[in-house]
TORLUMMI-321762 format. One line per field, with one value per atom (N, C-alpha, C, O): chain; x, y, z; residue in one letter; atom name. Coordinates in steps of 0.02 Angstrom, whole numbers, plus 50000, padded with zeros to 5 digits. Layout:
BEGIN
cadena <- [A/...]
x <- [X/...]
y <- [Y/...]
z <- [Z/...]
residuo <- [A/...]
atomo <- [CA/...]
END
This chain:
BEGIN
cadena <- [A/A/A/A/A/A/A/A/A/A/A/A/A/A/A/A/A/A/A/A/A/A/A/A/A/A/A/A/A/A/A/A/A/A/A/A/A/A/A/A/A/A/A/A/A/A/A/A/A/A/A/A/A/A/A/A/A/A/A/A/A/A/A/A/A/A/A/A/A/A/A/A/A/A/A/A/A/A/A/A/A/A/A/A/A/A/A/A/A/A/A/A/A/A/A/A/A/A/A/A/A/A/A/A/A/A/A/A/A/A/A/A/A/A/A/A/A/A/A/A/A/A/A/A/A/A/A/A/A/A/A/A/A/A/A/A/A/A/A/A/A/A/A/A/A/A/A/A/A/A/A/A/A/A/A/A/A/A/A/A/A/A/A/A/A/A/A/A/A/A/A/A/A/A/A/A/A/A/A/A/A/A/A/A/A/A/A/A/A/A/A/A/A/A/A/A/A/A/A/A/A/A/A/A/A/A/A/A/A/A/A/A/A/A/A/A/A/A/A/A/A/A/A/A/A/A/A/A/A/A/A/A/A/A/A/A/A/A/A/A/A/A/A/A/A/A/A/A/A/A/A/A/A/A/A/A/A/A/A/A/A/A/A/A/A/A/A/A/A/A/A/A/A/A/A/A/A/A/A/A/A/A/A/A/A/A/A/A/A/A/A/A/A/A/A/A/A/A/A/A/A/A/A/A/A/A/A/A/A/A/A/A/A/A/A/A/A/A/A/A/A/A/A/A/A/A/A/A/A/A/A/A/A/A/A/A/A/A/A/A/A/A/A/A/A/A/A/A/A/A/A/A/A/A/A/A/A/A/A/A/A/A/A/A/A/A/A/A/A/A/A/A/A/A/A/A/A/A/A/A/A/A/A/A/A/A/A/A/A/A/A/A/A/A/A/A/A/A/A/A/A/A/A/A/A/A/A/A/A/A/A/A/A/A/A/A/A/A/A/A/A/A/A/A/A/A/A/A/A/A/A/A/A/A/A/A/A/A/A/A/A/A/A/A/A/A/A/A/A/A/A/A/A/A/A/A/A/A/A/A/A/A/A/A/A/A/A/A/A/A/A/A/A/A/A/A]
x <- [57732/57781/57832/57848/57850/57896/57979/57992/58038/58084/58119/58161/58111/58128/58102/58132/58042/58024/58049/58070/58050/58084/58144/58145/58196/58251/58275/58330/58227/58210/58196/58229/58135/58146/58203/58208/58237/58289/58346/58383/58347/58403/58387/58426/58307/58301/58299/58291/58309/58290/58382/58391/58417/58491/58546/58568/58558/58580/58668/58699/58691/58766/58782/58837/58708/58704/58715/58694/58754/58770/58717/58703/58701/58672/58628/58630/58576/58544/58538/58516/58555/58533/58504/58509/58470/58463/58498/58482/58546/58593/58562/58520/58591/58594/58660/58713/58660/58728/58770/58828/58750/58776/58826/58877/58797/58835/58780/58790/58726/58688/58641/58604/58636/58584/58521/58511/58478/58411/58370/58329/58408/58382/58434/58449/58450/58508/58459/58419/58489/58450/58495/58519/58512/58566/58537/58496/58570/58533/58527/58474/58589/58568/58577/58595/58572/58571/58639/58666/58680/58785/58793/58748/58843/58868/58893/58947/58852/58857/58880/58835/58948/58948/58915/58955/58858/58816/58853/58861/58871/58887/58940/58927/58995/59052/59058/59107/59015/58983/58965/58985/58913/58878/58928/58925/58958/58980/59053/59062/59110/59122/59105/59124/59048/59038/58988/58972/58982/58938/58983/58975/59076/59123/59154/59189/59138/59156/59095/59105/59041/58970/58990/58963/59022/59054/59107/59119/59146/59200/59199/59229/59159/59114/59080/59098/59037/59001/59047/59043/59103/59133/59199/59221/59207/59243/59187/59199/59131/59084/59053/59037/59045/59047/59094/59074/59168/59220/59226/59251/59200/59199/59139/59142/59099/59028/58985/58958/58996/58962/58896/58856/58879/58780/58782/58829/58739/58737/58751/58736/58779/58804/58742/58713/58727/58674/58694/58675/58746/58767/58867/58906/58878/58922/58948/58936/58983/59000/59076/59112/59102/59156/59153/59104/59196/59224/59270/59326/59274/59353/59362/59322/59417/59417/59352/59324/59357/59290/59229/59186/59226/59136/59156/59207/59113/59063/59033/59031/59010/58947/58931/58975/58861/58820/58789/58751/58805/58777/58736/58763/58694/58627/58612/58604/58610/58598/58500/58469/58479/58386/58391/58395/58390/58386/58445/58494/58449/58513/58520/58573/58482/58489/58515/58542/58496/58499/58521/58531/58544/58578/58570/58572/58559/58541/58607/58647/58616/58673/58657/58623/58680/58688/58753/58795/58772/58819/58847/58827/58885/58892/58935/58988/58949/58982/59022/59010/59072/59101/59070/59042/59074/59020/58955/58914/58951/58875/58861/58906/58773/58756/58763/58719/58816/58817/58754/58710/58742/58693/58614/58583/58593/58562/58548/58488/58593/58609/58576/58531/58620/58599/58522/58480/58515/58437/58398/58347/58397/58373/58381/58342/58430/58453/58404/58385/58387/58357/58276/58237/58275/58184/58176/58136/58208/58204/58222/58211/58251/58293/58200/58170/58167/58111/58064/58022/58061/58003/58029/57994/58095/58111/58105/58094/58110/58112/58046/58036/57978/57909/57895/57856/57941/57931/57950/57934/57986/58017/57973/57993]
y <- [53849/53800/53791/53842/53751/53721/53730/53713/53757/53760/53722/53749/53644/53611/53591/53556/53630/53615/53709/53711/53750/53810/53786/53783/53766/53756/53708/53710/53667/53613/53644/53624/53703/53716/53755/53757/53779/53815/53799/53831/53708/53659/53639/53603/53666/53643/53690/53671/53758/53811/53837/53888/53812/53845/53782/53733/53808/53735/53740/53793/53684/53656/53686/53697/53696/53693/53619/53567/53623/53576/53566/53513/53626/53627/53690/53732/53686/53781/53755/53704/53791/53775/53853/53900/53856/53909/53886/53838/53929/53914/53977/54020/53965/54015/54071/54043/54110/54131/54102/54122/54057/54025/53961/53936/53947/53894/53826/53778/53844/53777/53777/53826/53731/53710/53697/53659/53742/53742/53678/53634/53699/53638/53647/53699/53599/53591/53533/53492/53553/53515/53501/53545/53445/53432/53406/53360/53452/53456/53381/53365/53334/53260/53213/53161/53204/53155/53161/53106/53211/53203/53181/53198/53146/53153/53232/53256/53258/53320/53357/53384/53374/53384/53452/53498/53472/53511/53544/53604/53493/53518/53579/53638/53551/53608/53638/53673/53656/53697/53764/53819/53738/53781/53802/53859/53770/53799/53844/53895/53838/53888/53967/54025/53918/53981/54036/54095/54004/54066/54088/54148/54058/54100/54152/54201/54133/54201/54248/54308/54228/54287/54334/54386/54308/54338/54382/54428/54353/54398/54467/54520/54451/54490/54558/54616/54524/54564/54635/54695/54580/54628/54691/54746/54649/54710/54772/54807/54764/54801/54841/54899/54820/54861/54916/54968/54899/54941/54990/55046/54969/55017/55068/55127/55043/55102/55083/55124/55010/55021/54999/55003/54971/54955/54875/54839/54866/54761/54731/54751/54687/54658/54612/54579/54614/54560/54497/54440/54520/54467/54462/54508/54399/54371/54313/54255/54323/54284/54275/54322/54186/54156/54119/54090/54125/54104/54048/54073/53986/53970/53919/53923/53879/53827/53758/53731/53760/53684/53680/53637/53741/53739/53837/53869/53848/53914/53956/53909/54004/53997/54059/54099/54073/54127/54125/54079/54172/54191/54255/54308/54253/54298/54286/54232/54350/54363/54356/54386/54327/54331/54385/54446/54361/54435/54432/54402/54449/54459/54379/54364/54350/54277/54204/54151/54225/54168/54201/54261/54142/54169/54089/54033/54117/54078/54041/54078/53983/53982/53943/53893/53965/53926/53898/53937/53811/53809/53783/53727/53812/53789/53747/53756/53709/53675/53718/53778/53692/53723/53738/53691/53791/53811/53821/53822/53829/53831/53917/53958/53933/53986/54025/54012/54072/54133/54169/54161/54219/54244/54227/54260/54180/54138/54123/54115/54117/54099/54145/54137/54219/54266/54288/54305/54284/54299/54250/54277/54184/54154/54163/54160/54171/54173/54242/54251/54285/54329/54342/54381/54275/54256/54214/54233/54164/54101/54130/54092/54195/54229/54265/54243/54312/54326/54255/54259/54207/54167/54129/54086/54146/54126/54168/54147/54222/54281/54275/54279/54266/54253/54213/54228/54142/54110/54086/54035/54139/54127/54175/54173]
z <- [53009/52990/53047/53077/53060/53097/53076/53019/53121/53092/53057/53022/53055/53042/52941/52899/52937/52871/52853/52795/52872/52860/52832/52771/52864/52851/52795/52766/52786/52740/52659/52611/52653/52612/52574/52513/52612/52604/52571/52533/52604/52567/52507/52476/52470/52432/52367/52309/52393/52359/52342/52309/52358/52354/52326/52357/52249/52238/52265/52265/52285/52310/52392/52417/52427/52496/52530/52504/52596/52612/52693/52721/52710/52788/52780/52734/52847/52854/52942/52968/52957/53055/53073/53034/53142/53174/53246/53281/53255/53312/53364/53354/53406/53476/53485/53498/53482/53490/53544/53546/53590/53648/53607/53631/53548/53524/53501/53464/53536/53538/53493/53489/53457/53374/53414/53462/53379/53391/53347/53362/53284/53231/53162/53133/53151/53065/53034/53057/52958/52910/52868/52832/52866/52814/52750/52742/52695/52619/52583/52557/52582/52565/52616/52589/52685/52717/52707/52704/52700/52716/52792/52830/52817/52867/52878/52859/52905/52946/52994/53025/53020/53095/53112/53101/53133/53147/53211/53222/53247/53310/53295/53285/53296/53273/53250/53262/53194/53158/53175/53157/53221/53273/53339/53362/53357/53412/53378/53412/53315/53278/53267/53278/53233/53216/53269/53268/53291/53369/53385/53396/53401/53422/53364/53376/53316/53265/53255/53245/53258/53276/53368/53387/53391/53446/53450/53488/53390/53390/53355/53366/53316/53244/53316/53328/53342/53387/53405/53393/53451/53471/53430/53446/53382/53333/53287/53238/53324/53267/53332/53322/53382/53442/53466/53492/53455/53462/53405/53413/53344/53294/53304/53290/53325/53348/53253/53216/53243/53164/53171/53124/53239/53240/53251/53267/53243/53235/53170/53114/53186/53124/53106/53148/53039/53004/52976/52991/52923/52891/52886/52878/52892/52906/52855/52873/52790/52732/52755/52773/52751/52760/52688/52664/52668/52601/52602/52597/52605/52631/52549/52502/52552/52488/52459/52411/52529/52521/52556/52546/52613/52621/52632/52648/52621/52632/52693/52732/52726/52788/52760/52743/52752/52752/52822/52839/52859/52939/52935/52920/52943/52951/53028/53057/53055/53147/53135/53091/53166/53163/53232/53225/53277/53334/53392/53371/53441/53464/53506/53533/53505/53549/53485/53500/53419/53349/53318/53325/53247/53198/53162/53187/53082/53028/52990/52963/52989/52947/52883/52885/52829/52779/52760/52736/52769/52756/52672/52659/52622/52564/52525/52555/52480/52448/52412/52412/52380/52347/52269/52241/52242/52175/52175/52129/52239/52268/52249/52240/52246/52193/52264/52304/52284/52342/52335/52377/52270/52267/52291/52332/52262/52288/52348/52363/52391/52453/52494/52535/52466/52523/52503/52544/52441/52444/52472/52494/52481/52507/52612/52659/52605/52708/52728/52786/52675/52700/52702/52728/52649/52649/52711/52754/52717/52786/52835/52883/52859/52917/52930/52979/52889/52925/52925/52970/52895/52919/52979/53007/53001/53079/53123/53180/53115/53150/53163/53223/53119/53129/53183/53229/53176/53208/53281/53312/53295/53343/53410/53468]
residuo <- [X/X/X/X/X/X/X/X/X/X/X/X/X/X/X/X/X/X/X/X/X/X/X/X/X/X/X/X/X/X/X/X/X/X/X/X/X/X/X/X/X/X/X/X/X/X/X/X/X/X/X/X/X/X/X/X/X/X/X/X/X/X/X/X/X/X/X/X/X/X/X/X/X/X/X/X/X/X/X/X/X/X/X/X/X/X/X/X/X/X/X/X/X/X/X/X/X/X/X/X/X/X/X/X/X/X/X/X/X/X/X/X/X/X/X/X/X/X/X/X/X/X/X/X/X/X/X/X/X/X/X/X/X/X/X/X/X/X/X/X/X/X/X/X/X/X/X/X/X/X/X/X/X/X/X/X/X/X/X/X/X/X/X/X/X/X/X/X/X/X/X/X/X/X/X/X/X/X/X/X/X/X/X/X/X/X/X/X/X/X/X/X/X/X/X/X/X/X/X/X/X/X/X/X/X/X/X/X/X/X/X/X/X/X/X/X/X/X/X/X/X/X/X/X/X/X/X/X/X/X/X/X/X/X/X/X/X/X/X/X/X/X/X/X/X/X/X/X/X/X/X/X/X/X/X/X/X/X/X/X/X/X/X/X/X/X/X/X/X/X/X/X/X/X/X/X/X/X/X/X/X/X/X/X/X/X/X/X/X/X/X/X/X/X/X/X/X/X/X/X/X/X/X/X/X/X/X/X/X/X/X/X/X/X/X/X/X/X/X/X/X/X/X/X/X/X/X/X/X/X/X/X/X/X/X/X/X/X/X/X/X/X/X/X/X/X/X/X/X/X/X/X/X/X/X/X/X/X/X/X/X/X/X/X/X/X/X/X/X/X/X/X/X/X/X/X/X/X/X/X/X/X/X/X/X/X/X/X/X/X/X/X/X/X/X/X/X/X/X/X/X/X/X/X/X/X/X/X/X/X/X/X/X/X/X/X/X/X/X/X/X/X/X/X/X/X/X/X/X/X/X/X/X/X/X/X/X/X/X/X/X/X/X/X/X/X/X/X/X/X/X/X/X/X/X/X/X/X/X/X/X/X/X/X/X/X/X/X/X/X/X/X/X/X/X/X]
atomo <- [N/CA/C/O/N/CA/C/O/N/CA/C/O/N/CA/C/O/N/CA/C/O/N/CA/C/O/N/CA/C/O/N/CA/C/O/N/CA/C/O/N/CA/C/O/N/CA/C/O/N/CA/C/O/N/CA/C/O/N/CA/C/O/N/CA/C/O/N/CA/C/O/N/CA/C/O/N/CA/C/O/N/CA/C/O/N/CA/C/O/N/CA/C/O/N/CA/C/O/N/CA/C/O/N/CA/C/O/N/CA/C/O/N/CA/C/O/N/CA/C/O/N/CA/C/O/N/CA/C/O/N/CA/C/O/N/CA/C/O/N/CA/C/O/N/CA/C/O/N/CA/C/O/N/CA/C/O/N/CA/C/O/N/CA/C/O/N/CA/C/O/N/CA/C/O/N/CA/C/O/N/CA/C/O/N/CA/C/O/N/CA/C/O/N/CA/C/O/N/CA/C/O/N/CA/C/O/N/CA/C/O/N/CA/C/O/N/CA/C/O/N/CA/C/O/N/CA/C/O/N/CA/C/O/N/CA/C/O/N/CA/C/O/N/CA/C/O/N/CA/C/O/N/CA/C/O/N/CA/C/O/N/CA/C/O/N/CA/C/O/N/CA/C/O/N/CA/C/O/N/CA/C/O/N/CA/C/O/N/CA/C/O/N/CA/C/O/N/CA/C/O/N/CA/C/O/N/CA/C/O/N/CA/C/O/N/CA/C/O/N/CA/C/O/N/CA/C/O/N/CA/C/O/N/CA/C/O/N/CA/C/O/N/CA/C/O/N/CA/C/O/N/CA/C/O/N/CA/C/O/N/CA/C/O/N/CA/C/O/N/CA/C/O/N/CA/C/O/N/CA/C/O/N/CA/C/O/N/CA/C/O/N/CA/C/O/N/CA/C/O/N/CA/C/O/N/CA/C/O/N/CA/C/O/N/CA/C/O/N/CA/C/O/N/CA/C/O/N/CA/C/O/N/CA/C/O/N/CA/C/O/N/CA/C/O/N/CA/C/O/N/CA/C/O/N/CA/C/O/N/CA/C/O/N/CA/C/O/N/CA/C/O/N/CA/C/O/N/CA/C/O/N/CA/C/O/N/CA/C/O/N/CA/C/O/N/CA/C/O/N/CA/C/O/N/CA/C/O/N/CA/C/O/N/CA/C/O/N/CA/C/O/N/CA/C/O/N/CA/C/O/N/CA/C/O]
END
């Protein structure tokens, strides 16, 4: 499968998802899928949040706690479930508000290995 239908099912499997991308930790979108055709800004998104998977890096480095996997932002009106795939990507799910979390992460961690496969 192609990432692009990976990510696809994903939007379809997690209800009040708004996005799923596989970014670069550099910042740069490999591929986003936006769940209804929303105006999306993918970009900023991605380049965000790669600088908080950076910052993350490095406070979990100074702690001596290992690699960080997963990365949950909570805010009022969207969501990010960040799942690291290997040290170069990282999965994002981005959510709506009332969107099923649970869900979410069980899902970021089914689509995180069929990228990790695929990559």
């Amino acid at each position: 499968m192609t990432f692009t239908e990976i990510l696809t099912e994903a939007t379809r499997n997690v209800e009040g998802i708004v996005a799923a991308g596989l970014v670069g930790v550099d910042g740069i979108g490999v591929e986003t899928v936006s769940a209804n055709g929303d105006n999306f800004d993918a970009e900023a998104t991605e380049v965000e949040l790669a600088g908080l998977v950076g910052n993350v890096n490095r406070v979990v480095s100074a702690l001596s706690a290992g690699a960080i996997k997963d990365v949950i932002v909570e805010a009022e009106n969207q969501s990010y479930l960040i799942s690291l795939i290997d040290k170069d990507y990282f999965l994002v799910l981005t959510l709506g508000p009332g969107a099923n979390l649970g869900r979410a992460r069980f899902e970021v961690k089914r689509v995180g290995q069929r990228l990790r496969d695929s990559l």
